[in-house]
Backbone as JSON, one array per atom type, in Angstrom:
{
  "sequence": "XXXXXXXXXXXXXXXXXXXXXXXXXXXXXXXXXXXXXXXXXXXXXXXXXXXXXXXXXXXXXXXXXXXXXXXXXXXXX",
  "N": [[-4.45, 25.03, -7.98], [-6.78, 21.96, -7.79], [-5.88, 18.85, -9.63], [-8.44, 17.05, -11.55], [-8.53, 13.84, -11.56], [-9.5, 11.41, -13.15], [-8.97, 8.74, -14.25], [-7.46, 7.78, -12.19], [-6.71, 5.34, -10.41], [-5.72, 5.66, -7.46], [-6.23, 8.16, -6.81], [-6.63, 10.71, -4.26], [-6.13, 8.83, -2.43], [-4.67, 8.12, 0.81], [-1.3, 7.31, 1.13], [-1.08, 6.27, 4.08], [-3.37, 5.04, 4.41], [-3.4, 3.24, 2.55], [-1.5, 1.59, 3.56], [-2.75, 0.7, 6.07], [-4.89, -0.36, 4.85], [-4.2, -2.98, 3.37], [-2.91, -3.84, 5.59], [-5.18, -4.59, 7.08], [-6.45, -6.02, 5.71], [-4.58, -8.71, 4.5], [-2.64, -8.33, 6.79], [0.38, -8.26, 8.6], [2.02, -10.21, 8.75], [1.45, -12.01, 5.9], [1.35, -9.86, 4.15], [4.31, -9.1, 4.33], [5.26, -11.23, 3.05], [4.51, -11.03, 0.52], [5.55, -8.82, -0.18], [8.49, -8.18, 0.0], [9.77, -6.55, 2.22], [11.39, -4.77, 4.31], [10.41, -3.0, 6.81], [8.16, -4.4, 6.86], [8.23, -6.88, 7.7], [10.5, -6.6, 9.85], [9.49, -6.32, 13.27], [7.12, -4.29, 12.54], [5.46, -1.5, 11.22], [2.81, 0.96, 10.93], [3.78, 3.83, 10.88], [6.69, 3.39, 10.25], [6.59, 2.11, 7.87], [5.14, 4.08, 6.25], [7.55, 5.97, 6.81], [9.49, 4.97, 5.42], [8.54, 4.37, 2.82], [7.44, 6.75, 1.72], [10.45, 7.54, 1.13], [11.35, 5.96, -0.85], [11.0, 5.05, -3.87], [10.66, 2.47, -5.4], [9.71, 0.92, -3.86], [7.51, 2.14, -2.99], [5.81, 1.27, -5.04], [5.59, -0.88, -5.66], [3.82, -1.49, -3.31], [1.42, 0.18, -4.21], [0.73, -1.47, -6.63], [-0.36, -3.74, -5.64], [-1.87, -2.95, -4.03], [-4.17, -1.92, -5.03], [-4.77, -3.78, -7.24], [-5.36, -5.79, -5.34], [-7.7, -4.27, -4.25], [-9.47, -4.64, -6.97], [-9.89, -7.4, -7.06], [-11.34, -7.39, -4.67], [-13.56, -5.99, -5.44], [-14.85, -6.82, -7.47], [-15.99, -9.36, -6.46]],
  "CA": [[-5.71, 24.39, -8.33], [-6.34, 20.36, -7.65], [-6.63, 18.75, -11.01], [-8.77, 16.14, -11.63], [-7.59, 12.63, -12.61], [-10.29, 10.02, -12.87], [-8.33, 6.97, -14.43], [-6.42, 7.45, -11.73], [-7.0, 4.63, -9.24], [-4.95, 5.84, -6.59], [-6.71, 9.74, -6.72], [-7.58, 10.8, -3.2], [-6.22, 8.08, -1.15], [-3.2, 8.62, 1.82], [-0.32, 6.26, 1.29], [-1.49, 5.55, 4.94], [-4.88, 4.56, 4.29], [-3.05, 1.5, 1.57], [-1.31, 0.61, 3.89], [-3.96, -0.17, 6.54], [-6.27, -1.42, 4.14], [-3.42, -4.12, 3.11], [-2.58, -4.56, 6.67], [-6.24, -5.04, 7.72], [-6.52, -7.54, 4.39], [-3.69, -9.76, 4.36], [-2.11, -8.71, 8.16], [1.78, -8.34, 8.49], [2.9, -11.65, 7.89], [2.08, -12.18, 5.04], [2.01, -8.63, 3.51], [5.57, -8.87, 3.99], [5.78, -12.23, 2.26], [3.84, -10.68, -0.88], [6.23, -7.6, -0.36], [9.61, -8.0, 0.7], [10.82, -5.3, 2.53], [12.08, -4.79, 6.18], [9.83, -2.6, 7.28], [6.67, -5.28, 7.0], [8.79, -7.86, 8.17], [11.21, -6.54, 11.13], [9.01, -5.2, 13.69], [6.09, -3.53, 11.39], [4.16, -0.67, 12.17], [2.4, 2.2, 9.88], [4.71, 4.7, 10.83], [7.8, 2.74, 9.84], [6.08, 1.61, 6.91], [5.22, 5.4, 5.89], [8.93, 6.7, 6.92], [10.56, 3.78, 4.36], [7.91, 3.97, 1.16], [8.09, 7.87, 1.27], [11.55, 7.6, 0.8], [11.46, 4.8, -1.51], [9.51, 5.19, -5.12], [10.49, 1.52, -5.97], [8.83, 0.05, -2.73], [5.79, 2.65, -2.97], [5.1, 1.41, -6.56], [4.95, -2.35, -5.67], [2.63, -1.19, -2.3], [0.26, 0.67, -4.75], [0.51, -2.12, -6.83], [-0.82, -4.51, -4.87], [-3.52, -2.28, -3.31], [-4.85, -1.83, -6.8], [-5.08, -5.52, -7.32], [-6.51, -6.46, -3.66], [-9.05, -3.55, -4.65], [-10.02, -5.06, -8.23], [-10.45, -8.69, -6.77], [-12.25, -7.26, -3.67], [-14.99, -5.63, -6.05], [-15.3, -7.86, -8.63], [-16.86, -10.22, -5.4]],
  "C": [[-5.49, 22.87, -8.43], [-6.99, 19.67, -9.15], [-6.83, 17.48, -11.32], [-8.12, 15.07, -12.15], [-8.74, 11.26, -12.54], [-9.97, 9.18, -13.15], [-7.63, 7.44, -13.94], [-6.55, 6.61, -10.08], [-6.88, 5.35, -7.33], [-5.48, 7.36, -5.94], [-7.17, 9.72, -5.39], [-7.66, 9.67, -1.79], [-4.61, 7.83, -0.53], [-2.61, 7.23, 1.21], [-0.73, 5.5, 2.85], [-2.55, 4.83, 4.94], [-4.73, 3.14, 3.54], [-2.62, 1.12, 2.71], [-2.38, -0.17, 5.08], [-4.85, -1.07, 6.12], [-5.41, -2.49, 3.75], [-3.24, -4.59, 4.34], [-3.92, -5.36, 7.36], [-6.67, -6.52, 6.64], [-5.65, -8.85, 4.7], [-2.65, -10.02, 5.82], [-0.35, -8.77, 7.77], [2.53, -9.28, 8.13], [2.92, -11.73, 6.8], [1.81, -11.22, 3.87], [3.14, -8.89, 3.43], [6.11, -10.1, 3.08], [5.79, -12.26, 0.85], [4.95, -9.75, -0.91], [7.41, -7.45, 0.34], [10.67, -7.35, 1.18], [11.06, -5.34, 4.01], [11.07, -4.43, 7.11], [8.48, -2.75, 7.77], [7.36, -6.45, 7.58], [9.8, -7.92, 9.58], [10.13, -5.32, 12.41], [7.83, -3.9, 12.99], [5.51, -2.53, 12.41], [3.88, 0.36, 10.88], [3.07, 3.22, 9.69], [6.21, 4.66, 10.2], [7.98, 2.73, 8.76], [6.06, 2.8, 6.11], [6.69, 5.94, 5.2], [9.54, 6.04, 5.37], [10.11, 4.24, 2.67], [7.87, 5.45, 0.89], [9.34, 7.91, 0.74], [12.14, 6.65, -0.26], [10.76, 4.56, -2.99], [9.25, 3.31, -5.36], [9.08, 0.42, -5.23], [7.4, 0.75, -2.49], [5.34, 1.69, -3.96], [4.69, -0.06, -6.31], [3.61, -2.31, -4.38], [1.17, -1.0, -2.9], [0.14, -0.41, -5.52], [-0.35, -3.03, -6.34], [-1.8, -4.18, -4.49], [-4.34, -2.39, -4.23], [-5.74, -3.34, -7.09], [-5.91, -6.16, -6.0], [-7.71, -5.48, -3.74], [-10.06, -3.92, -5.62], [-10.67, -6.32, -7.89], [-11.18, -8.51, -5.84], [-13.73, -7.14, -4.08], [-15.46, -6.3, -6.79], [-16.36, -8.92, -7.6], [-18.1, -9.84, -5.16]]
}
C-alpha cells in the first residue's frame, strides 16, 4: 500500500523529471557549477546523471536540494 506523505516536497516526482527541470532551468553549465560533480560537467546527459545520483545518496541529496529551492523561488514569482 502507497502511503501518503504530504510535507513531503519531493512525493511523486522521478529523480529524472529533477533533473530535467534543473537542466531545462539553469542548463548544464552552470548546473554543474552550482553542483559539482562529473557527471554535469564531463560530457552530461540524463542517463549519466541518473546512473551516478542513484548510486550516490550524497549527490542525490544536494540535486533534491536544489530542486526544492529552484521550485520555492520559481513559485513565490
Amino acid at each position: 500500500m502507497i502511503q501518503e506523505q504530504p510535507n513531503n516536497p519531493l512525493h511523486g516526482i522521478t529523480l529524472e523529471k529533477i533533473i530535467n527541470t534543473l537542466v531545462e532551468h539553469y542548463g548544464w553549465k552552470e548546473l554543474g557549477e552550482r553542483i559539482t560533480i562529473r557527471c554535469f560537467n564531463d560530457n552530461p546527459s540524463v542517463k549519466s546523471s541518473l546512473k551516478f545520483l542513484r548510486k550516490t545518496p550524497w549527490a542525490r541529496d544536494k540535486v533534491e536540494a536544489l530542486y526544492i529551492t529552484t521550485q520555492n523561488s520559481v513559485w513565490k514569482k
